[in-house]
C-alpha positions as CSV (number, residue, x, y, z in Angstrom):
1,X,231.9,-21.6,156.5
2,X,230.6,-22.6,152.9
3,X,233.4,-21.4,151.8
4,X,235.7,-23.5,153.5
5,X,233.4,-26.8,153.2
6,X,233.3,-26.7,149.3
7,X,237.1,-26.2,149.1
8,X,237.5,-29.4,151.6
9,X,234.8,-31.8,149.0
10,X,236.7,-30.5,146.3
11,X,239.7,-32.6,147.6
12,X,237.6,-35.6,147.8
13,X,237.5,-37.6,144.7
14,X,234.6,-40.4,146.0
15,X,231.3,-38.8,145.4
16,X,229.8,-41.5,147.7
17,X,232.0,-40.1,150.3
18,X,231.0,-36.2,149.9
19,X,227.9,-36.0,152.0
20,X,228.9,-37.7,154.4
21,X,232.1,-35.9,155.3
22,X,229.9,-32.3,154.9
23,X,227.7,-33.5,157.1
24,X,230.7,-34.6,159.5
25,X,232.4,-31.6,159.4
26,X,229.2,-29.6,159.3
27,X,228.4,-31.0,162.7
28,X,231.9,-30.5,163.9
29,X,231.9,-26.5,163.0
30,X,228.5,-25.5,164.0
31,X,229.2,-27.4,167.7
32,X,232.4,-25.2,167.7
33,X,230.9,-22.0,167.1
34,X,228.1,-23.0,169.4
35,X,230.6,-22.7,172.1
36,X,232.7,-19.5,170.8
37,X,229.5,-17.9,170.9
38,X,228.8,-19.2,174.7
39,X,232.2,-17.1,175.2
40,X,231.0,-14.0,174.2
41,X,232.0,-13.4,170.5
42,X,229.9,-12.2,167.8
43,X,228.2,-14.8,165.0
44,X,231.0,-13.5,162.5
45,X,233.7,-13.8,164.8
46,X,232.6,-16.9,166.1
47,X,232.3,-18.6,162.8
48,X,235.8,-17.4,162.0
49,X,237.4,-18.6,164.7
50,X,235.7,-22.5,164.2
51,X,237.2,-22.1,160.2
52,X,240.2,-21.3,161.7
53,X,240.3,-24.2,164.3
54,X,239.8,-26.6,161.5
55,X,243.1,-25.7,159.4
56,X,243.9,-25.7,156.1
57,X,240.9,-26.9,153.9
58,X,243.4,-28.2,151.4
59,X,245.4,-30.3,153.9
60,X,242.4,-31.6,155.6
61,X,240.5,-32.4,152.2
62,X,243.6,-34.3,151.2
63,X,243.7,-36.1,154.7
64,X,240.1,-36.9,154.4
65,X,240.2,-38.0,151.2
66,X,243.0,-40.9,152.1
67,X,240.5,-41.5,154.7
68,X,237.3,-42.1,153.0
69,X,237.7,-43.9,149.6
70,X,237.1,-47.3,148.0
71,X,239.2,-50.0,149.0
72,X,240.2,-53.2,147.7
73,X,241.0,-56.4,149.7
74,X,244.1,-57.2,148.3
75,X,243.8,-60.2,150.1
76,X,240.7,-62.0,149.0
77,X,241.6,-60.5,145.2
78,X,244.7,-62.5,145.2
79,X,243.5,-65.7,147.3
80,X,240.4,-65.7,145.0
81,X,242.3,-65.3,141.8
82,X,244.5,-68.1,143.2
83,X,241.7,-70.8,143.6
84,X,240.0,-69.9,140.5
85,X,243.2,-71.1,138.5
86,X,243.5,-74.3,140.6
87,X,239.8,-74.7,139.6
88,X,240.9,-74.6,136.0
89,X,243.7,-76.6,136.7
90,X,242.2,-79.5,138.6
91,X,238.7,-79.3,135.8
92,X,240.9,-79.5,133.0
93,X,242.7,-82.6,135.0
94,X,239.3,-83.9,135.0
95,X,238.1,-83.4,131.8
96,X,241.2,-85.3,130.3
97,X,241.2,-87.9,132.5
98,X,237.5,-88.8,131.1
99,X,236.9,-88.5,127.2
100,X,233.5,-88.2,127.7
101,X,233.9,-84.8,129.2
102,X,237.1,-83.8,126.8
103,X,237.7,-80.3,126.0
104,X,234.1,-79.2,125.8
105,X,233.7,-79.6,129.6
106,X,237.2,-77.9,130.2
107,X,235.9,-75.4,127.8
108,X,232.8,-74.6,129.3
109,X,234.8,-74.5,133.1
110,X,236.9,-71.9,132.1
111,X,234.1,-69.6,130.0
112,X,231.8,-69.9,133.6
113,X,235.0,-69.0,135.9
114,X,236.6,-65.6,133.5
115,X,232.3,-64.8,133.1
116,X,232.1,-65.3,137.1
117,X,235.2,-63.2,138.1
118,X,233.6,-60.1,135.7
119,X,230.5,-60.3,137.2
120,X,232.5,-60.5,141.0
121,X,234.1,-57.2,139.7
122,X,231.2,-55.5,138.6
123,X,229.2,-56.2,141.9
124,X,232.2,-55.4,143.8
125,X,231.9,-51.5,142.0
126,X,228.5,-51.3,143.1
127,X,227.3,-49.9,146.5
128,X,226.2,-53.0,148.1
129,X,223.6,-50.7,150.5
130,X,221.0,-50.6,147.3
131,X,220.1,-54.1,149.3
132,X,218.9,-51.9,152.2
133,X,216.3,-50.4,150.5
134,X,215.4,-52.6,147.6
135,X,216.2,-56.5,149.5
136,X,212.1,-57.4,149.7
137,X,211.3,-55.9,145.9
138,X,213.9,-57.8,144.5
139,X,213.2,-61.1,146.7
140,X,209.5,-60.4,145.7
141,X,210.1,-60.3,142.5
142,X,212.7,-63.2,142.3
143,X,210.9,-65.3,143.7
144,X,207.7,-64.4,141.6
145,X,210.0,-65.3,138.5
146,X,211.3,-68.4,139.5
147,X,208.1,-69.7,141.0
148,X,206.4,-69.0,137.4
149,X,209.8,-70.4,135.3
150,X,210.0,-73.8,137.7
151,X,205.5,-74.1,137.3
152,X,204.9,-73.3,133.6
153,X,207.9,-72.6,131.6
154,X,210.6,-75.3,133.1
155,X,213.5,-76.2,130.8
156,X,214.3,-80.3,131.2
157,X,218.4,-80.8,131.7
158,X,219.3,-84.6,132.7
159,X,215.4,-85.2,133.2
160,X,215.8,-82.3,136.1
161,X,213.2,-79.4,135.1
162,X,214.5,-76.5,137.3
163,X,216.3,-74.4,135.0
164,X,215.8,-71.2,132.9
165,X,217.5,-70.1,129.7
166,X,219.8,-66.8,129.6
167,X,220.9,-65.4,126.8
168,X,224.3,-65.6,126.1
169,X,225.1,-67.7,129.0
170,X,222.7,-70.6,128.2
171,X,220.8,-73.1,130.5
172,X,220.9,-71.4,134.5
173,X,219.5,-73.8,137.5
174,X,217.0,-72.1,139.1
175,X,218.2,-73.5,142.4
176,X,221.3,-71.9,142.2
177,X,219.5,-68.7,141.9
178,X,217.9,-69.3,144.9
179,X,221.0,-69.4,146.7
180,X,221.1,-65.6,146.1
181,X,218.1,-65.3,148.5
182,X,221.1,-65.4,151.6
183,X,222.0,-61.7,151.0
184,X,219.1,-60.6,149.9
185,X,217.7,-61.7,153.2
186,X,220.6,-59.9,155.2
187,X,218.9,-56.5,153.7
188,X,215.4,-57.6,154.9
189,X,216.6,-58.2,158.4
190,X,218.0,-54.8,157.7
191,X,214.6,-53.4,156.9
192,X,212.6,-54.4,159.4
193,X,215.4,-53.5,162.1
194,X,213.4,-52.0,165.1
195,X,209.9,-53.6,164.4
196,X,209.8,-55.6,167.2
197,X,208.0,-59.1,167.2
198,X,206.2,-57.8,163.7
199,X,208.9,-57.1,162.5
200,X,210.0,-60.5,163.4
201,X,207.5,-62.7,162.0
202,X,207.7,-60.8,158.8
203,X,211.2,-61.5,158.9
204,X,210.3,-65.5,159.4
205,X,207.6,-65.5,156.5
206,X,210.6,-63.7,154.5
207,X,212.7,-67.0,155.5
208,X,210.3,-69.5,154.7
209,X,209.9,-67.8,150.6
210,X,212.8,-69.5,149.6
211,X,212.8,-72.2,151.6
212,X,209.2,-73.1,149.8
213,X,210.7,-72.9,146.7
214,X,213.7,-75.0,146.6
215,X,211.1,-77.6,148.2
216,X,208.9,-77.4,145.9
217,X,211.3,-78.5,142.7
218,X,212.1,-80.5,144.9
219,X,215.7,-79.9,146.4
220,X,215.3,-81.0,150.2
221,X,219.1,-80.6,151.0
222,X,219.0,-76.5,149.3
223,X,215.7,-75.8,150.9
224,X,217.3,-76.9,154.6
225,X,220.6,-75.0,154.2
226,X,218.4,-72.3,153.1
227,X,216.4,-72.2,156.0
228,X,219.8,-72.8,158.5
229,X,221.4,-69.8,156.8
230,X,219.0,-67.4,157.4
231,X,218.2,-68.9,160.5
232,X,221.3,-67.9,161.5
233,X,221.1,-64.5,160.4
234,X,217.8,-64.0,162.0
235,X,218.9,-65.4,165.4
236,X,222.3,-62.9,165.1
237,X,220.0,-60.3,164.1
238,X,217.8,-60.6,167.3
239,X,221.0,-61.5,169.4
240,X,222.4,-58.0,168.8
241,X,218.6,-56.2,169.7
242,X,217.9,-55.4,166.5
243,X,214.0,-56.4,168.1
244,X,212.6,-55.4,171.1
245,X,211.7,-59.3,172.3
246,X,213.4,-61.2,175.0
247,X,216.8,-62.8,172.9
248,X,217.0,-65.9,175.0
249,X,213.0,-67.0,174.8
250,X,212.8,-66.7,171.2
251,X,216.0,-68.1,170.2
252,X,215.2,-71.3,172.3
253,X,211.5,-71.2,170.8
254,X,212.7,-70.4,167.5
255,X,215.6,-73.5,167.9
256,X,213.8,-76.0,169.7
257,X,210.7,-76.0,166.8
258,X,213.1,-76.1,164.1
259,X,214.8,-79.5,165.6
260,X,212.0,-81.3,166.7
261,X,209.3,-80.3,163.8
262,X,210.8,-82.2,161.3
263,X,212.4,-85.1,163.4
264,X,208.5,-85.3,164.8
265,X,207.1,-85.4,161.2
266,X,210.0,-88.0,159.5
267,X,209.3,-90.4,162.6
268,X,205.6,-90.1,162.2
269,X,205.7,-90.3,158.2
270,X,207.7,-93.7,158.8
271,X,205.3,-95.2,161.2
272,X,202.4,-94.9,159.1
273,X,204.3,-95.0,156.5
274,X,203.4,-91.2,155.6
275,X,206.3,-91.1,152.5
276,X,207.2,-93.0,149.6
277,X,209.0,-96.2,150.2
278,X,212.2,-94.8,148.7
279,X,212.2,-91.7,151.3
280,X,211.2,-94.0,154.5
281,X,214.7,-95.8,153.3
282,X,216.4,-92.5,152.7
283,X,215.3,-91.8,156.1
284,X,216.3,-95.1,157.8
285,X,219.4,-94.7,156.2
286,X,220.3,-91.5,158.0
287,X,219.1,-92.8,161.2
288,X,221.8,-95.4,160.7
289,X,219.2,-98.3,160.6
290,X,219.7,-98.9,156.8
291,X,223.0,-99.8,155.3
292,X,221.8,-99.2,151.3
293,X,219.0,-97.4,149.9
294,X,216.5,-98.8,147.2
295,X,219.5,-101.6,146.1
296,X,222.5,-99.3,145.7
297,X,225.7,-99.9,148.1
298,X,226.0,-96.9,150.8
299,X,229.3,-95.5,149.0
300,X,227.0,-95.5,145.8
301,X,224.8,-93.0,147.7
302,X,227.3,-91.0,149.3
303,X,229.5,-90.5,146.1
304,X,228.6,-87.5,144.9
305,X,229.0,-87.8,141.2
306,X,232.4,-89.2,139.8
307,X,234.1,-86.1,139.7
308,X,233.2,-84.5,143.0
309,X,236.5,-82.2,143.4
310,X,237.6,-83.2,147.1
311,X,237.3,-87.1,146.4
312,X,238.7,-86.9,142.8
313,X,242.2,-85.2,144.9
314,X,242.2,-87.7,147.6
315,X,242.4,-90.7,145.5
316,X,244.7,-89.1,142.4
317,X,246.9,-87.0,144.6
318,X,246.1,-88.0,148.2
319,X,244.0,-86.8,151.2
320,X,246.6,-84.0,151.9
321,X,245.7,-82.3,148.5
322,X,242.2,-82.4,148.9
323,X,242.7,-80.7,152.7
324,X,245.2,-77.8,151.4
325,X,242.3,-77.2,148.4
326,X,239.4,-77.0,150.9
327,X,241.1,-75.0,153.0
328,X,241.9,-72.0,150.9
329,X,238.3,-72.1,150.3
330,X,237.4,-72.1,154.1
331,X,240.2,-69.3,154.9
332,X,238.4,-67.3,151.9
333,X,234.9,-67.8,154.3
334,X,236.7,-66.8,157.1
335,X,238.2,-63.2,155.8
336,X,234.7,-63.0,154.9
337,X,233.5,-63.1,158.3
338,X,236.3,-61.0,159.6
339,X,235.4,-58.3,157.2
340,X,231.5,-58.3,157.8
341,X,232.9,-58.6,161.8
342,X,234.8,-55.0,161.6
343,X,231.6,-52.9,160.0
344,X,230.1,-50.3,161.9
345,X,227.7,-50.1,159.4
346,X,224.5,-52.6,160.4
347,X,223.7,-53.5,157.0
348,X,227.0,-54.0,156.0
349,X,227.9,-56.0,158.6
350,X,224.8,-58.5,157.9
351,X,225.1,-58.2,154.5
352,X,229.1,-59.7,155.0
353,X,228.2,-62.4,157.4
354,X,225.5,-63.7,154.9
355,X,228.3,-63.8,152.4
356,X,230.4,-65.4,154.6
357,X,228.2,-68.0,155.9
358,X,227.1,-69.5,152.8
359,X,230.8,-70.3,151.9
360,X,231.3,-71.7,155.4
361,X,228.2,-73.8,156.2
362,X,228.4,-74.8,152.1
363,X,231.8,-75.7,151.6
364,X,231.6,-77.7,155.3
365,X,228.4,-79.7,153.8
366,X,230.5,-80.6,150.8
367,X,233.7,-82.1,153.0
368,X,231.1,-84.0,155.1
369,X,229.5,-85.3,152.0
370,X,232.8,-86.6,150.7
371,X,233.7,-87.6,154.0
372,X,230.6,-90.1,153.9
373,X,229.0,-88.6,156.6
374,X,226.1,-87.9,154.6
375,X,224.3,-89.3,151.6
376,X,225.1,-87.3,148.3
377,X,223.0,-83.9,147.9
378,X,223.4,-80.7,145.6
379,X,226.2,-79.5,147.8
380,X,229.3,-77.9,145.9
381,X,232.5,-76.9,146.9
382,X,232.6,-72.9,145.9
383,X,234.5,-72.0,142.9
384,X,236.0,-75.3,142.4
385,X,233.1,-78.0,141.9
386,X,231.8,-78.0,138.2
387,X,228.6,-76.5,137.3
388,X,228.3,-73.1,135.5
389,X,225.3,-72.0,137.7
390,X,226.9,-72.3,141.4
391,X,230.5,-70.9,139.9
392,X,228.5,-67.6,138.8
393,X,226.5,-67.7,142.1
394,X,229.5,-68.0,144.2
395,X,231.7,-65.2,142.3
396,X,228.2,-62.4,142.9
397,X,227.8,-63.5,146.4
398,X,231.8,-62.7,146.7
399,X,231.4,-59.3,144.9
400,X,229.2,-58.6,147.6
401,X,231.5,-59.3,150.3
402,X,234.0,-57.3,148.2
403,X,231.6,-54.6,147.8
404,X,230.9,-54.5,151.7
405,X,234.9,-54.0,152.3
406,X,234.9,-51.7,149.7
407,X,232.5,-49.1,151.1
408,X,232.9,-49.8,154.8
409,X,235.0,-46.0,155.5
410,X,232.4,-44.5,152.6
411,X,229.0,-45.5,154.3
412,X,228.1,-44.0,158.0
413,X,227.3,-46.0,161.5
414,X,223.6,-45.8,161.7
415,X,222.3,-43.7,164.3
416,X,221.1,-46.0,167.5
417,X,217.0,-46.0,166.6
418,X,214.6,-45.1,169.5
419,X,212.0,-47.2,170.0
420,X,208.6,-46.7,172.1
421,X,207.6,-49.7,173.9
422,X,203.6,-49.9,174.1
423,X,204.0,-51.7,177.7
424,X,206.4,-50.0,179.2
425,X,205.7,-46.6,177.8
426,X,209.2,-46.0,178.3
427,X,212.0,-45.5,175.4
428,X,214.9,-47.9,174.5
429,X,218.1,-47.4,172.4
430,X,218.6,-50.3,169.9
């Protein structure tokens, strides 16, 4: 049986995939000589007969081996590769139009996007399940750094002091950093799968980390779609019983605090006048009760910069151009959440969805921004919106997504965990 088994790896040229198919086929010939010797043969002859079953070891190495290897979506490569070069297209638009920004802006776009699509390639090559075993180290020890970079050694760009210095890249926001938090937290979930209502308000002190810190610099809008995100993921993860708690009394609990919390505080910080006169306007203003904030027009406020992607289209090439550009951007989310919907592997289906969702729920903040639903934040629209930091962000986060397709017939279905509940006394399959 050895014998056979090493012949069959040898076909298959994934390492990643070895183990995994021994341990398949392992499971497959022992349970077939199990029942050869429940007929009456001998351990030799049993054993025989099960190599036998199984074939050629050549053939079915070869047919395992198509099986279980890396793949590459074709797909996203080519639609991502696509709206990176309209990025460059529609920047260096930009830059000319404006010789303020000229060719060092145009320049700079182009260095960020052919740095960003490396980096997408080389996270893309790794084995995204390292985030199942490492996701609260490195979140620890992120958001140790970037606590300590923002408190004592803050670098100042346009009087905002929330960036670090790279080498060889040059100024980095720390917020954008934070936005890597999303599928980092999709391998905490991961971590504390099983855990139960522990497991679950670790998981919601785990939220509230970054959430703190992109308040504290302070970036309201980040630190809310921070906090929606993994909100999301954490209600998914309890939806599909990853922990033992009732789904629907939680998620209302859960939902219900996280709506009226902060309408609760921003009508009680109004009345007694809590906040700073410029937020009880901001806040009146998004109420609909104000019509401009501290002196500036409302389309002042929900302009978001002059060169905001989406409304520098609609009024140089018309609303029809800006709708075909965001929506290669939201079909990109989109086979993002179809690939993280066909994993059998938990983590890798979390790990997707975060992915996914941050291109989705960002992207859908930037077109109501534009739209003038809402005042102007730090939203972007992925891949295309200037700004170094968020390109690089938003090529990792899709090297993840990559990396997830890419491993999804190479990494097993975790086994269904048993869990003991103290209560009941009885067992439960999760």
């Amino acid at each position: 049986m050895e014998e056979y088994l090493q012949k069959v790896l040898e076909q298959i040229r994934c390492k990643q995939a070895r183990k995994m198919v021994e341990e398949e086929l392992r499971g497959h010939l022992e349970e077939q000589i199990s029942d050869n010797l429940l007929e009456g043969m001998d351990r030799d002859e049993a054993v025989k007969r099960a190599v036998e079953d199984m074939g050629s070891p050549v053939e079915t190495g070869i047919s395992l081996d198509a099986l279980h290897r890396p793949q590459m979506c074709w797909s996203m490569i080519i639609l991502i590769g696509f709206i990176s070069f309209l990025g460059i297209v529609i920047q260096t638009v930009i830059g000319k139009s404006d010789g303020t920004l000229g060719n060092s802006h145009i320049i700079r776009y182009i260095f960020h996007v052919v740095l960003g699509f490396g980096l997408m390639l080389g996270v893309y090559r790794l084995d995204y399940s390292f985030l199942g075993k490492y996701a609260k180290f490195l979140a620890g020890l992120g958001g140790l750094f970037l606590f300590l970079q923002a408190e004592f050694f803050p670098v100042s760009v346009n009087g905002a002091n929330s960036w670090i210095t790279l080498p060889g890249i040059g100024t980095f926001s720390i917020s954008s950093m934070l936005y890597l938090a999303i599928p980092l937290y999709g391998g905490i979930l991961y971590q504390y799968y099983g855990q139960g209502i522990r497991g679950i308000g670790k998981c919601l002190l785990w939220l509230l980390l970054p959430v703190f810190l992109a308040y504290r610099m302070p970036h309201l809008f980040q630190a809310g779609f921070l906090f929606l995100v993994e909100g999301v993921l954490l209600s998914y993860a309890v939806w599909k019983g990853w922990f033992q708690v009732k789904r629907g009394v939680f998620l209302g609990m859960f939902w219900g605090i996280t709506l009226a919390l902060p309408a609760g505080i921003a009508v009680l910080g109004v009345k007694i006048h809590w906040f700073a006169p410029y937020q009880i306007d901001r806040i009146q203003y998004y109420l609909g009760r104000l019509g401009h904030i501290s002196g500036f027009s409302t389309e002042v406020i929900r302009e978001n910069g002059r060169y905001d992607v989406v409304q520098f289209l609609s009024a140089s090439y018309g609303v029809i151009a800006a709708v075909v550009v965001v929506a290669m951007v939201l079909i990109l989310a989109m086979k993002g959440l179809h690939v993280a919907k066909k994993q059998k592997n938990q983590l890798g289906m979390m790990i997707g969805y975060a992915g996914a969702l941050f291109f989705l729920f960002m992207t859908l903040f930037h077109i109501g921004e534009a739209a003038g639903f809402f005042p102007g934040t730090t939203s972007f629209l992925p891949f295309l919106s200037s700004g170094g930091s968020n390109l690089l962000v938003s090529y990792v986060v899709l090297g993840l997504l990559l990396s997830v397709y890419r491993y999804q017939n190479l990494l097993p279905a975790e086994q269904k965990k048993t869990v003991v509940h103290k209560r009941t006394g009885g067992f439960c399959k999760s």
